[in-house]
C-alpha positions, 0 to 999 in steps of 0.5 A, a space after each residue: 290666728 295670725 300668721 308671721 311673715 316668716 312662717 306663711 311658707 310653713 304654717 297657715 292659720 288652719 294649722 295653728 288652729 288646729 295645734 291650740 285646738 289639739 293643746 286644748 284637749 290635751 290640756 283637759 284631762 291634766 293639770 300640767 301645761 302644754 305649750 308649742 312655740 315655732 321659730 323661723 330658723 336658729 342662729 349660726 352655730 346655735 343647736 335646737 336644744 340650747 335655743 329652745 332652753 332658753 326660750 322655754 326660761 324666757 317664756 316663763 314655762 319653769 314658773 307653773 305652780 306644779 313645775 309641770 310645763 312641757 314646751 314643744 319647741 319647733 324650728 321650721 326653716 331646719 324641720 327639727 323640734 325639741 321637747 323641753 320638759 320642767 323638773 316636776 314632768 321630768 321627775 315623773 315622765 322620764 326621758 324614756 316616755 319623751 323620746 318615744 314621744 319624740 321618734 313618734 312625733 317624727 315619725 307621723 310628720 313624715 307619713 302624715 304631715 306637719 300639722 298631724 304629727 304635731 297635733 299627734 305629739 301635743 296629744 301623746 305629751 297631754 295622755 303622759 302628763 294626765 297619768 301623773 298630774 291629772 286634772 283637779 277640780 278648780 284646775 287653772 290653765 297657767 299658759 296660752 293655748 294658741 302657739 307661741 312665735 319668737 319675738 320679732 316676727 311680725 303678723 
């Protein structure tokens, strides 16, 4: 997969690979959906929450057939990240199990690195999905894999 201009000092094309790859996996055990999205920076004055409320509403991540999208939501230039979870994960999940998830995340990126801790994290989001949605027979997987970039960043 290739890498945007504006990304190449913060991901290489090994670490998206690994991150669809650990989507994947994550995705195999339930019917929910798992989707991380990286952006460059945010805009003056724009929080990393409201950006990634809209690009989770622009992406179409609310449309899943069981309400059931979660959106790992990445700002490299700043190094935050946002989980953004569709009405049906939430109900189910719990802000609880998403801040844990979070403080884990965090926590592995610092001691192990960015591809780690985000791989960690998309698994940790798929084992909390899979005890509520898990995966039925004839399942289809709604969203892409592969990570996702804001529009306008050019390969």
């Amino acid at each position: 997969m290739k890498v945007p201009r504006k990304l190449r000092r913060d991901v290489s094309e090994k670490t998206l690979d690994a991150i669809a790859r650990a989507v994947e996996e994550a995705e195999s055990s339930t019917s929910a959906e798992v989707v991380v999205h990286m952006v460059h920076n945010l805009l003056p004055f724009e929080t990393p929450r409201r950006r990634a409320y809209r690009a989770f509403l622009a992406l179409g991540i609310h449309q899943t057939r069981r309400r059931n999208g979660v959106f790992l939501f990445l700002v490299m230039k700043k190094r935050l990240f946002e989980i953004v979870a569709d009405d049906g994960a939430h109900e189910k999940v719990g802000a609880a199990a998403w801040e844990e998830i979070a403080r884990r995340i965090t926590e592995t990126i610092e001691r192990e690195g960015f591809e780690t801790g985000v791989c960690c994290g998309v698994t940790l989001l798929g084992e909390a999905l899979a005890k509520h949605f898990p995966r039925e027979e004839g399942d289809v997987d709604e969203l892409p894999d592969r990570p996702r970039f804001e529009p306008g960043l050019k390969p």
